[in-house]
C-alpha positions as CSV (number, residue, x, y, z in Angstrom):
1,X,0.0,0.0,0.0
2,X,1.0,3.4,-0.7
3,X,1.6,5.9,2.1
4,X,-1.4,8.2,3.2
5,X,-0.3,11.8,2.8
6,X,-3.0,14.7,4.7
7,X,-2.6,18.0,4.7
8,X,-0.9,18.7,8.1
9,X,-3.2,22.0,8.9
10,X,-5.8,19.2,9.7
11,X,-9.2,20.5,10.9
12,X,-10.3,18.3,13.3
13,X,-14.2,19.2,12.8
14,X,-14.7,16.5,10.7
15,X,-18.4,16.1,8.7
16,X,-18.9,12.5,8.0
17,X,-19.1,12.5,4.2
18,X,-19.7,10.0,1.4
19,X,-16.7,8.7,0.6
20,X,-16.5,6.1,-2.8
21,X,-13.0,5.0,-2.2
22,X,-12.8,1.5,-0.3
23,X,-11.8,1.9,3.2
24,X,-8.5,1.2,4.1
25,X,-5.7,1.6,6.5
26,X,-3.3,4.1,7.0
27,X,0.2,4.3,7.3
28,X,0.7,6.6,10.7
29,X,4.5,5.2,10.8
30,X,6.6,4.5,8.2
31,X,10.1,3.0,8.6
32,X,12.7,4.9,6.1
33,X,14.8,2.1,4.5
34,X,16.6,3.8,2.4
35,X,17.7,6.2,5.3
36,X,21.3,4.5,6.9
37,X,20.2,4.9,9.9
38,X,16.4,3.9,9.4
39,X,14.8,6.6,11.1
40,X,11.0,6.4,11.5
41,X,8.7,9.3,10.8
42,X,5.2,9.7,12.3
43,X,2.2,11.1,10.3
44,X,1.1,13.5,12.5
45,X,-1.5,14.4,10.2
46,X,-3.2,11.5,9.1
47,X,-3.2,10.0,13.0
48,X,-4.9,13.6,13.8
49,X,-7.5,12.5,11.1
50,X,-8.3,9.4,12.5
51,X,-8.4,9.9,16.5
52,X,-9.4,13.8,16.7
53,X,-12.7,13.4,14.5
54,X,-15.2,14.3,16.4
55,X,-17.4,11.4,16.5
56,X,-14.6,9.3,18.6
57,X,-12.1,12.2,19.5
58,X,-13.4,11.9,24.0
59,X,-14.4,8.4,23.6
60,X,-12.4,6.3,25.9
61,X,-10.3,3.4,23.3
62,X,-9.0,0.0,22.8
63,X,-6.4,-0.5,20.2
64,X,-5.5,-4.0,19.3
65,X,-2.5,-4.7,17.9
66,X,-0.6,-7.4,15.9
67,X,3.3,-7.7,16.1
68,X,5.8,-10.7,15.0
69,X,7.6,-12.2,12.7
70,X,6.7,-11.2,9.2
71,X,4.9,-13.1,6.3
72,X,3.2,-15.3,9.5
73,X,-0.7,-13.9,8.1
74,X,-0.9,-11.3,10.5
75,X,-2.5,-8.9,8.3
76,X,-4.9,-11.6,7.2
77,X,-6.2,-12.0,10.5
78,X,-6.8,-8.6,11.1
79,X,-9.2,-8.4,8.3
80,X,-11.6,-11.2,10.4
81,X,-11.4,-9.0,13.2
82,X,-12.8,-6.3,11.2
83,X,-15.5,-8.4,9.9
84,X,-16.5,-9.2,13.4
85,X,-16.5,-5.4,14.3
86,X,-18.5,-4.5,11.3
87,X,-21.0,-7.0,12.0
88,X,-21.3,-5.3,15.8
89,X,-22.0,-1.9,14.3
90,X,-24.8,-3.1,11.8
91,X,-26.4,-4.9,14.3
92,X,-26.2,-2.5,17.2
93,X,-23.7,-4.6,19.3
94,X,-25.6,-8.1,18.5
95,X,-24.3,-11.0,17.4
96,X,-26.9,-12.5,15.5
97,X,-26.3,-13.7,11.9
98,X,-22.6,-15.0,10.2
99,X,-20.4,-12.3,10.9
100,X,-17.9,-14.3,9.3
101,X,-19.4,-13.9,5.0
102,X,-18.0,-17.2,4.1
103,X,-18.5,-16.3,0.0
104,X,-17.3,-13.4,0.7
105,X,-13.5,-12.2,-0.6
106,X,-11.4,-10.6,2.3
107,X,-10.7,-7.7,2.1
108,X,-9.2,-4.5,4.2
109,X,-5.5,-4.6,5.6
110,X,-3.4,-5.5,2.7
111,X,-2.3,-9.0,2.4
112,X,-1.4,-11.5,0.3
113,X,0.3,-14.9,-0.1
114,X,3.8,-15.6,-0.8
115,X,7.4,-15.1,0.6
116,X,7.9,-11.2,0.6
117,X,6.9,-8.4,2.9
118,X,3.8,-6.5,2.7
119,X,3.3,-4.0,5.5
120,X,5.6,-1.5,5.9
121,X,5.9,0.4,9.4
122,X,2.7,0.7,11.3
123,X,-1.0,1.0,10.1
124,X,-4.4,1.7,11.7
125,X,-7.8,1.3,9.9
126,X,-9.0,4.7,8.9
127,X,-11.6,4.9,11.9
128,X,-12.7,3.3,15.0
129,X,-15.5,1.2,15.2
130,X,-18.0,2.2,17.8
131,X,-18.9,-0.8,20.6
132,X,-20.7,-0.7,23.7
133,X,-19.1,-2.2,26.6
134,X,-20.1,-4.1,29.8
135,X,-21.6,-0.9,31.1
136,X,-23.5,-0.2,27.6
137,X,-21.0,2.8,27.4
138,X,-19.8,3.9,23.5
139,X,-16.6,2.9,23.6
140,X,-14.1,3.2,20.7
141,X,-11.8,0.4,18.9
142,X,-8.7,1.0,16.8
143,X,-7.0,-1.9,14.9
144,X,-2.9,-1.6,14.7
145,X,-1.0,-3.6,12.0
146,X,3.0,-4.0,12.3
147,X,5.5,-4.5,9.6
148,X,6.8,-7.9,10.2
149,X,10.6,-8.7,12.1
150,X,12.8,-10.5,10.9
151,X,12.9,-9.8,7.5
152,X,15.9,-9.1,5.0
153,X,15.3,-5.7,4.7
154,X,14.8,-4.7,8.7
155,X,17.7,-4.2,11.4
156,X,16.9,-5.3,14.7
157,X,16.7,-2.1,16.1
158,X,13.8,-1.7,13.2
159,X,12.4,-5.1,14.4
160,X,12.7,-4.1,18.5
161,X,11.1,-0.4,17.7
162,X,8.2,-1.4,15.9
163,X,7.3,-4.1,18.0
164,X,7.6,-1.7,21.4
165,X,5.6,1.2,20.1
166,X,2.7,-1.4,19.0
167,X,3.2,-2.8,22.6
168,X,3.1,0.1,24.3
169,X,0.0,2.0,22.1
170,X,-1.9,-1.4,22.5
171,X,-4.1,-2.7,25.2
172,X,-4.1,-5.7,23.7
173,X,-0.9,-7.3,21.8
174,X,-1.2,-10.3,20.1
175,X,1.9,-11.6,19.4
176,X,1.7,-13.3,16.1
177,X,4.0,-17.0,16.8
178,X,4.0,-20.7,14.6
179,X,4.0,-24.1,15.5
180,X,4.9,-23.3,18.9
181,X,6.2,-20.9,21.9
182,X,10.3,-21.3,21.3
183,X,13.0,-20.5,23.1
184,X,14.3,-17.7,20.7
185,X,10.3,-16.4,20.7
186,X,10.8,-15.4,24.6
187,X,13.9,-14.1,24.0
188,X,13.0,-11.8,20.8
189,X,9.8,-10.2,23.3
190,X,12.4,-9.4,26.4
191,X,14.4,-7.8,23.8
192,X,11.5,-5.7,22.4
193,X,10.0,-4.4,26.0
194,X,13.8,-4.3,27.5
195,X,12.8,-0.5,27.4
196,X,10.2,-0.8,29.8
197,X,10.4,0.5,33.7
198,X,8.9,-3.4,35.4
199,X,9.0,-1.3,38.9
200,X,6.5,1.0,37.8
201,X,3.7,-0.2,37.9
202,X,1.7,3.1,36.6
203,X,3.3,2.1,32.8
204,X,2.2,-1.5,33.2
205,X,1.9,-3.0,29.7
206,X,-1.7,-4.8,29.9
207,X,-2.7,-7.6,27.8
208,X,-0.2,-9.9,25.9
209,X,-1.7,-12.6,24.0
210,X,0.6,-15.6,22.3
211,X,-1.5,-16.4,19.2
212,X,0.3,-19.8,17.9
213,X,-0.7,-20.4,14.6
214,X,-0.7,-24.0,12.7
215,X,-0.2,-25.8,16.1
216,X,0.4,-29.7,15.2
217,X,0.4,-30.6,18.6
218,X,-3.6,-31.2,19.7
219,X,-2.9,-34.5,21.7
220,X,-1.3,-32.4,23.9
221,X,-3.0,-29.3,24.3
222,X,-6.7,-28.6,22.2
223,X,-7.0,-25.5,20.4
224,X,-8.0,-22.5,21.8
225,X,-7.4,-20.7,25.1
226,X,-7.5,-23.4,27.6
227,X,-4.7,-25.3,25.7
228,X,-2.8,-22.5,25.0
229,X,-2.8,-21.3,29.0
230,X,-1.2,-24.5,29.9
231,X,1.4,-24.4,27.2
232,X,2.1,-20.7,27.9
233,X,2.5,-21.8,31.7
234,X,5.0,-24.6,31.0
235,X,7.0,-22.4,28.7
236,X,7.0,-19.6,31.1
237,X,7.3,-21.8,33.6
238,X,10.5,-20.9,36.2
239,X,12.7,-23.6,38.0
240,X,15.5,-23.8,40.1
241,X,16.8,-26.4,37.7
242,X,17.2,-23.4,34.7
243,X,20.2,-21.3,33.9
244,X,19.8,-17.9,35.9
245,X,19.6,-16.3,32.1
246,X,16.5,-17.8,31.2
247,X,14.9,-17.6,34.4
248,X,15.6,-14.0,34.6
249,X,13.8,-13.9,31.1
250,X,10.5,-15.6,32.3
251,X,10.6,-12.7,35.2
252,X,10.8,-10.1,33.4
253,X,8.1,-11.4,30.4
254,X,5.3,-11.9,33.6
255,X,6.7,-8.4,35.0
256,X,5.7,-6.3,32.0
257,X,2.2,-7.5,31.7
258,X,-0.5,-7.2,33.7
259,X,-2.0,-10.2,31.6
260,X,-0.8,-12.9,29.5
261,X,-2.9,-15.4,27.9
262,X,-2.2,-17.9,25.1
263,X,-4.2,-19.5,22.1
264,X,-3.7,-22.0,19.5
265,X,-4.9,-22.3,16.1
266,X,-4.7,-25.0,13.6
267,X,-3.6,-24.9,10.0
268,X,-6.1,-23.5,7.4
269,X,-5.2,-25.8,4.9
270,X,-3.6,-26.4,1.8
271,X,-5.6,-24.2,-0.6
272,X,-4.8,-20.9,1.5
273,X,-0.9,-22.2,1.3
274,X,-0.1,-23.2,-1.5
275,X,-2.8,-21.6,-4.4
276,X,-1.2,-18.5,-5.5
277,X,-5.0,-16.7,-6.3
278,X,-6.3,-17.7,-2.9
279,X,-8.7,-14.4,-2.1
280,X,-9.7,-15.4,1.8
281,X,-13.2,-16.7,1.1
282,X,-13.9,-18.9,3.7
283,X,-15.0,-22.0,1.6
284,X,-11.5,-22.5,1.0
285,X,-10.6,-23.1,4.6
286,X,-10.5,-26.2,6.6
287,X,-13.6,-25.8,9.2
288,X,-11.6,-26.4,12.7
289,X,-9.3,-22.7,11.5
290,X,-13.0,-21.3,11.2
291,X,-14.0,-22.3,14.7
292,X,-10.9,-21.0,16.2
293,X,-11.4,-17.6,14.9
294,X,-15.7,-18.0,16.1
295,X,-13.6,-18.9,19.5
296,X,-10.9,-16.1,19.2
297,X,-12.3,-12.9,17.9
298,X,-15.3,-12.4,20.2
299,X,-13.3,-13.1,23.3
300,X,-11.1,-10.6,22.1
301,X,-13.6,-7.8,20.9
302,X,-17.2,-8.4,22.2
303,X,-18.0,-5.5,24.1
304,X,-18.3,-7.3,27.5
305,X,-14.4,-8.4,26.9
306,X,-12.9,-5.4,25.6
307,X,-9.6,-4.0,27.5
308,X,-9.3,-0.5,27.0
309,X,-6.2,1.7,26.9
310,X,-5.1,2.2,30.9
311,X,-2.4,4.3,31.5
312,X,-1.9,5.5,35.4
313,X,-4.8,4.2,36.5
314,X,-6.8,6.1,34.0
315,X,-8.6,5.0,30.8
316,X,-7.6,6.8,27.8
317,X,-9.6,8.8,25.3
318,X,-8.4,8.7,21.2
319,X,-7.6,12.5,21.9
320,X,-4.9,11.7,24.5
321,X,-3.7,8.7,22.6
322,X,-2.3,11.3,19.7
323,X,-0.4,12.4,22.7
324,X,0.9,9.3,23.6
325,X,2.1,8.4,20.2
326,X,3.8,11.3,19.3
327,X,5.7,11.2,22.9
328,X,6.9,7.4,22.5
329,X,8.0,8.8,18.6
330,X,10.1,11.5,20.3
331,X,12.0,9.1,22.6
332,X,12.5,6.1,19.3
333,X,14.4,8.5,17.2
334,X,17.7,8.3,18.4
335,X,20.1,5.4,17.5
336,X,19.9,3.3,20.2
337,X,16.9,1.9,21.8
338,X,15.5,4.2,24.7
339,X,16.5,3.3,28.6
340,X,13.4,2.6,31.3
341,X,13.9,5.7,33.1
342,X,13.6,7.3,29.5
343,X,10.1,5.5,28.4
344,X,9.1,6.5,32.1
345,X,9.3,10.5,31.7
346,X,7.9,10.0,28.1
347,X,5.0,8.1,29.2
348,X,4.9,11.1,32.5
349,X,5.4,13.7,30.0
350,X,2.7,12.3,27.0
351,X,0.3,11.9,30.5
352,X,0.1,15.6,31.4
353,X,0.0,16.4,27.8
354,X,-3.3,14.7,27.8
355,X,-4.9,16.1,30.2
356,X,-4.1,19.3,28.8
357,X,-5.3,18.1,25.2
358,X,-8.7,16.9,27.4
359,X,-9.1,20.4,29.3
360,X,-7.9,22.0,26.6
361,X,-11.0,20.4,24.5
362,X,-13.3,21.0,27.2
363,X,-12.6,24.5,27.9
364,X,-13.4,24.9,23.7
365,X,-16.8,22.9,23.5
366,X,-18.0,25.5,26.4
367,X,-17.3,28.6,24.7
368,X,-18.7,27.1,21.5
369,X,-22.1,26.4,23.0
370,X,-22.0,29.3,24.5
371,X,-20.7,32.0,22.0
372,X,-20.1,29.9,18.9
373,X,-20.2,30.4,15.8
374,X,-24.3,29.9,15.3
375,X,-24.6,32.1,18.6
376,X,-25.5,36.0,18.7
377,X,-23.2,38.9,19.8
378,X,-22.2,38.9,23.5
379,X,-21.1,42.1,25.2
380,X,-17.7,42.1,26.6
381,X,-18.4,41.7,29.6
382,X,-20.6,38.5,29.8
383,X,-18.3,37.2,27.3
384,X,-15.3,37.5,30.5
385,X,-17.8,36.1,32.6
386,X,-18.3,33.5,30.2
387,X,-14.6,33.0,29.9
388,X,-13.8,32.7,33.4
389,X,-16.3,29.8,34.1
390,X,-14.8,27.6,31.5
391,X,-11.6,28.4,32.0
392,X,-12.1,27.2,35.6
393,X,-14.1,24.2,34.9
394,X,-10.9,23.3,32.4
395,X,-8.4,24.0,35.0
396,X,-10.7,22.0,37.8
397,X,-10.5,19.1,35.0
398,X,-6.8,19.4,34.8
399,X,-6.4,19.2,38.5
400,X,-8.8,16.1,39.2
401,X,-6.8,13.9,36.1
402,X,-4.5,11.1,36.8
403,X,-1.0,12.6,36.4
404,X,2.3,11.1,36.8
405,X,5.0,12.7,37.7
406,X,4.3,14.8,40.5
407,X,2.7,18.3,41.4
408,X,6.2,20.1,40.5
409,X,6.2,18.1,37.1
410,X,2.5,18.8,36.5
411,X,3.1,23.0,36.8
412,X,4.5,23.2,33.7
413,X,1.9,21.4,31.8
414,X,-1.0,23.9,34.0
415,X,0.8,26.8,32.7
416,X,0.6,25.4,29.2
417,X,-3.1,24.7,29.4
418,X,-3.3,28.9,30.9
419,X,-1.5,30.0,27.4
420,X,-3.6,27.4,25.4
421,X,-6.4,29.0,26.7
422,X,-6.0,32.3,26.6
423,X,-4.7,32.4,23.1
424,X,-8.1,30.2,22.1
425,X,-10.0,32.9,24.1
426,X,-8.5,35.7,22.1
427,X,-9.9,33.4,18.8
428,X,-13.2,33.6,20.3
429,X,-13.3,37.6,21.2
430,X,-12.2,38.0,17.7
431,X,-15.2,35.5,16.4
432,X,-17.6,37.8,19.2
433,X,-16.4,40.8,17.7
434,X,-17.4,39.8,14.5
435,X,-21.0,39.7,15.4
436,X,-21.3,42.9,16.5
437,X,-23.4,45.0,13.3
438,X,-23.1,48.1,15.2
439,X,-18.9,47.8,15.4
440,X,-18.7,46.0,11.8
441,X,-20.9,48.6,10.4
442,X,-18.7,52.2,11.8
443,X,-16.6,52.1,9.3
444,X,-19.7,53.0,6.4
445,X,-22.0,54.6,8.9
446,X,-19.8,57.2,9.9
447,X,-18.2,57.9,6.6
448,X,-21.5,58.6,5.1
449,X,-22.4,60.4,8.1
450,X,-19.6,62.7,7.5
451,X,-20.2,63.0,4.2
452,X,-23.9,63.9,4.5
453,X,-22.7,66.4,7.3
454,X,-19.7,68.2,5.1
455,X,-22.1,68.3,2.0
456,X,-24.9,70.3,4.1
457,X,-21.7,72.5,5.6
458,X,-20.8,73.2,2.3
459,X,-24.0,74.3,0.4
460,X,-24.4,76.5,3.7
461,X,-21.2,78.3,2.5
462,X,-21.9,78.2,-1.1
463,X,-25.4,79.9,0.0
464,X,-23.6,82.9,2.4
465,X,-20.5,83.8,-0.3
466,X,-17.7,81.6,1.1
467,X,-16.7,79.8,-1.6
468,X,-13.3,79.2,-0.7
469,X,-14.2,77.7,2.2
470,X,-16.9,75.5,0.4
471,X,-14.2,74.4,-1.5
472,X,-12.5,73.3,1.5
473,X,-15.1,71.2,2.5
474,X,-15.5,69.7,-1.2
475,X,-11.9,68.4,-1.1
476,X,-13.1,67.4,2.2
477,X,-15.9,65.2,0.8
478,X,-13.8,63.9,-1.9
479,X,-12.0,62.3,0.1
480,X,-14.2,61.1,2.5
481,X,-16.0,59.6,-0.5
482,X,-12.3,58.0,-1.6
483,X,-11.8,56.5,1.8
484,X,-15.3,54.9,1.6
485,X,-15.1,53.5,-1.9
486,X,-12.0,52.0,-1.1
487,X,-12.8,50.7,2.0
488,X,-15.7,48.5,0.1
489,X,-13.6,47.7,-2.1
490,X,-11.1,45.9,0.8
491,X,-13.9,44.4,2.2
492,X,-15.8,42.4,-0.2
493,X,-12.7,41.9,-2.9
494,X,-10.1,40.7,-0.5
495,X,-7.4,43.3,-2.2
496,X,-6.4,46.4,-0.6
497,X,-6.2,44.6,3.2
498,X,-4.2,47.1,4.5
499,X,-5.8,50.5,2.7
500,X,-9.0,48.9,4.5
501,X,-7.4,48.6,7.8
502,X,-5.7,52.3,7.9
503,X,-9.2,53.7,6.9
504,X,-10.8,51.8,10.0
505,X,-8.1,52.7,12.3
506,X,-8.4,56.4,11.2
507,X,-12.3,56.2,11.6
508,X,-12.2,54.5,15.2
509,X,-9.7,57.2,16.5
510,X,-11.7,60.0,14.4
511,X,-15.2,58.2,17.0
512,X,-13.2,57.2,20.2
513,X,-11.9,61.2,20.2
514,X,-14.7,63.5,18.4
515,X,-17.7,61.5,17.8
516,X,-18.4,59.6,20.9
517,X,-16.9,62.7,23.3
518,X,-19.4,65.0,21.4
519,X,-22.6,63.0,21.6
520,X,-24.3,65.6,23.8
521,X,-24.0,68.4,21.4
522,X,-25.6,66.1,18.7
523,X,-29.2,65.6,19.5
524,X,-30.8,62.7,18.0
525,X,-28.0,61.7,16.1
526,X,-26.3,62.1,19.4
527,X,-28.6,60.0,21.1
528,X,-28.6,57.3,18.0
529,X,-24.8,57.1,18.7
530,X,-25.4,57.0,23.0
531,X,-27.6,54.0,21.9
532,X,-25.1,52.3,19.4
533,X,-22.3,52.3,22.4
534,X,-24.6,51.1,24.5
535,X,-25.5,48.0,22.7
536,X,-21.8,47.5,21.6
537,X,-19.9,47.6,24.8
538,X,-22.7,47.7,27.4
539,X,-20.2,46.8,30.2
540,X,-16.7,48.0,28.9
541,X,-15.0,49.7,31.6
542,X,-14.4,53.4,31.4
543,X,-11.0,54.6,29.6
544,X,-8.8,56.3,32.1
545,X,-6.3,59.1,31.0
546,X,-2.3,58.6,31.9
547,X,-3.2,59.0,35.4
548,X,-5.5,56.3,35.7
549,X,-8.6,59.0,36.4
550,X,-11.9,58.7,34.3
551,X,-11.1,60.3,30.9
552,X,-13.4,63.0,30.9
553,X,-11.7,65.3,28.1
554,X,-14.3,66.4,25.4
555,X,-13.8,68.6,22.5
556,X,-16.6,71.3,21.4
557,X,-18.5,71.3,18.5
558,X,-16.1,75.0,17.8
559,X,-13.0,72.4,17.5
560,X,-14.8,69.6,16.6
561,X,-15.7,71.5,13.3
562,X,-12.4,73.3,13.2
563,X,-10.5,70.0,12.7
564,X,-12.6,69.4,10.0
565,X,-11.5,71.9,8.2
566,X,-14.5,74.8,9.0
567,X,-15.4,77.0,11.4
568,X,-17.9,77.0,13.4
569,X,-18.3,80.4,14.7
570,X,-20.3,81.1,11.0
571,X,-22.8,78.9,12.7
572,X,-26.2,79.2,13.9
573,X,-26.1,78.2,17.7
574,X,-29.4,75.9,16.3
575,X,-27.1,74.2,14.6
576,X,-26.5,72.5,17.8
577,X,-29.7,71.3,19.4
578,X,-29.7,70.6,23.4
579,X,-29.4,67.1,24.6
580,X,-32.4,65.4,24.0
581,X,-31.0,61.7,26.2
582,X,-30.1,62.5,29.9
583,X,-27.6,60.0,29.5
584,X,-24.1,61.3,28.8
585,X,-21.5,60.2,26.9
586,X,-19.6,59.5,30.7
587,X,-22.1,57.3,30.9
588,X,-21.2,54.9,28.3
């Protein structure tokens, strides 16, 4: 399969869409072989695709994985667990009916027969599949396929990091073995979770399961899980009899789990082995590898068995899981594998990272229903109000959230979430502000205004003999009418940005210092403007002058017109009508 390439300025408000191309699965971590030193990369963006959609981003997870040696059909068992978990969602969690579509091709994670390697890195399926658990809770599921050890292309540092980031992303971890549980099997897993901190129990990996295909040994133990539980026990069995070596390998296997169970599967049979156009329908394998899967797949997925992801003591959401995987990433990059202490500030630092990703989520759905985008205009102040609440009902989530690491540790990560919110805060003023039709309606309305004004100003000169002062007041117009023309232009072409923006930052200085001063000298039009404030900023406090005292300064209508380019001793005084509000412009 090719690699999945998404935009990395991902939007995470994702519309579920018709979509005609099949699913698939998506490369989130690609192994660069032609690299020396085969680094890994990380898809940031296609991971954000699948785990921060809406519709599963706060939904608590399970990710089953599937690591081993490769060309050992791991990718062709993955596709009947996706069967199984389709057949869930179509019928609501039930069981009822063959899950299983024995005419049916299989189809999903790409696999095929023969000797070389197929997957490349690591894969998910494209979305989680929605399942109810014990508690009927919506829980989601998340399917991980591995590249495959061992094979002529792979070092075994490539081999020993793939295999720990599936281990350590999975709640589950089926470890993909043949014909039996070997000596050299062990021994590859201790190498693969050597990274792991055993004395900490808060990074506990939690379910490893040996699957052991084409078992030839039924006599001795049956198929299925209570076969395989007693071979896993003699294998990991420990005896004073043993070397020291391999005892100290059996320790530390049952220290890094908190679970370890073992099945067995038969063969499939010949057809799937040897015929090169073999396409997974089921009526070309044997019966007893049908009723292993009936056996394995439900006690692995039904929603009453499901393990989800625990870390700390707490169960994981796909929105902290990004943070997770892009922490373990960080710590995989260098050359040599990472030490315990290492993996255990990772997994401290990817913790608090989550809970400011949850609180960080939180604090955003809030705002939205309360001043989102569908929502009308706030004033300023209820907007704070607004602020405050959810900012402290984000904070109040941060503090109650399993953290490792300690109160010190955890400071750094609270003062993140404060700059994560205030910056989103600022978005939302801006978004506020952009509802206000009074505020986004000045820049015109008082641009005509002035225009209507200096027009009647003029004819009154033209009327008494002053035409050189008319003529003032023409130029005047002119461009007034200029600054208005291009001013629409800006706004509804998209050109001219910052013409627009210097004509709205000289028409709010020409209100905050004349107009809204002078409001009391304006009669109606005065009380029109009181009004405008009023509705705009209802609660803004009052500017204060260098001295921090209530700005009181005003200019008269003498040098209000002066600056304008007239003079207003030619007036009538009924050019000025008395106040007809008894509110002043202090008051606003």
């Amino acid at each position: 399969m090719g690699e999945v390439y998404v935009d990395r300025n991902v939007d995470h408000d994702f519309e579920e869409v018709s979509n005609p191309v099949a699913p698939e699965a998506v490369r989130i971590v690609e192994v660069n072989d032609g690299d020396a030193d085969h680094t890994f990369s990380l898809n940031e963006a296609a991971l954000e695709k699948v785990l921060l959609d809406k519709r599963y981003a706060d939904k608590k997870v399970a990710v089953i994985g599937v690591a081993g040696a490769y060309r050992k059909g791991k990718s062709f068992l993955l596709n009947f667990f996706l069967r199984y978990l389709e057949a869930l969602e179509r019928n609501d969690g039930q069981k009822e009916g063959n899950w299983m579509q024995p005419e049916t091709p299989l189809k999903g994670f790409s696999w095929r027969g023969g000797s070389e390697r197929e997957t490349n890195g690591i894969l998910i399926w494209e979305r989680p599949f929605i399942v109810k658990d014990l508690h009927g809770e919506e829980v989601a599921v998340l399917l991980m396929d591995t590249q495959g050890a061992f094979d002529s292309q792979s070092t075994v540092k490539d081999c020993a990091t793939i295999f720990a980031l599936s281990t350590m992303i999975s709640s589950v971890q089926i470890y993909n073995l043949t014909q039996n549980i070997q000596e050299d099997d062990l021994q590859h897993l201790q190498l693969f979770t050597e990274h792991v901190p055993i004395h900490e129990p808060s990074v506990f990996l939690q379910s490893l399961i040996f699957l052991v295909r084409d078992w030839s040994f039924p006599y001795e133990a049956e198929f299925g899980f209570n076969g395989g539980q007693r071979t896993l026990e003699k294998r990991l069995q420990v005896s004073d009899k043993q070397h020291p070596e391999l005892q100290q390998l059996r320790t530390h296997i049952r220290a890094c789990f908190d679970d370890i169970q073992c099945f067995l599967m038969p063969h499939p049979g010949l057809k799937v082995a040897t015929n090169p156009n073999f396409d997974g329908k089921l009526t070309d394998i044997e019966p007893e590898f049908q009723h292993s899967l009936h056996a394995l797949i439900p006690r692995i997925l039904d929603g009453a068995n499901l393990v989800l992801k625990d870390i700390n003591g707490g169960k994981v959401t796909c929105r902290e899981l990004v943070e997770y995987f892009k922490a373990y990433m960080k710590i995989f990059q260098g050359q040599e594998l990472p030490e315990p202490k290492s993996m255990l500030i990772a997994t401290a630092e990817a913790n608090n990272l989550a809970a400011v990703s949850s609180a960080r989520a939180l604090y955003s759905r809030n705002m939205e229903e309360v001043c989102g985008g569908d929502k009308p205009y706030m004033s300023t102040s209820e907007l704070g109000v607004e602020h405050e609440r959810c900012r402290n009902e984000a904070i109040r989530e941060f503090r109650n959230a399993r953290k490792m690491g300690g109160a010190d540790f955890s400071m750094q990560f609270l003062d993140r979430l404060e700059q994560d919110i205030g910056e989103t805060f600022e978005n939302f003023k801006k978004s506020n502000e952009g509802k206000n039709l009074f505020k986004s309606m000045r820049t015109p309305a008082v641009l005509v205004s002035m225009m209507i004004v200096d027009y009647i100003i003029q004819q009154f000169f033209y009327l008494i003999g002053c035409d050189g002062i008319a003529g003032i007041f023409s130029s005047v117009f002119m461009i007034v009418l200029f600054a208005l023309s291009a001013w629409a232009y800006s706004r509804y072409s998209g050109n001219l940005r910052e013409v627009g923006g210097h004509v709205d930052e000289a028409v709010n200085w020409l209100w905050r210092e004349f107009i809204s001063p002078n409001t009391q000298y304006m009669g109606a039009l005065g009380g029109a403007v009181q009004l405008g404030e009023q509705l705009q900023n209802a609660s803004q406090p009052a500017r204060t002058d260098q001295l921090g005292l209530p700005c009181t300064r005003t200019y008269t209508p003498v040098a209000w017109c002066a600056l304008v380019g007239g003079t207003a001793s030619s007036l009538p005084r009924s050019a000025f009508p008395s106040v007809a509000s008894s509110i002043t412009s202090s008051q606003l």
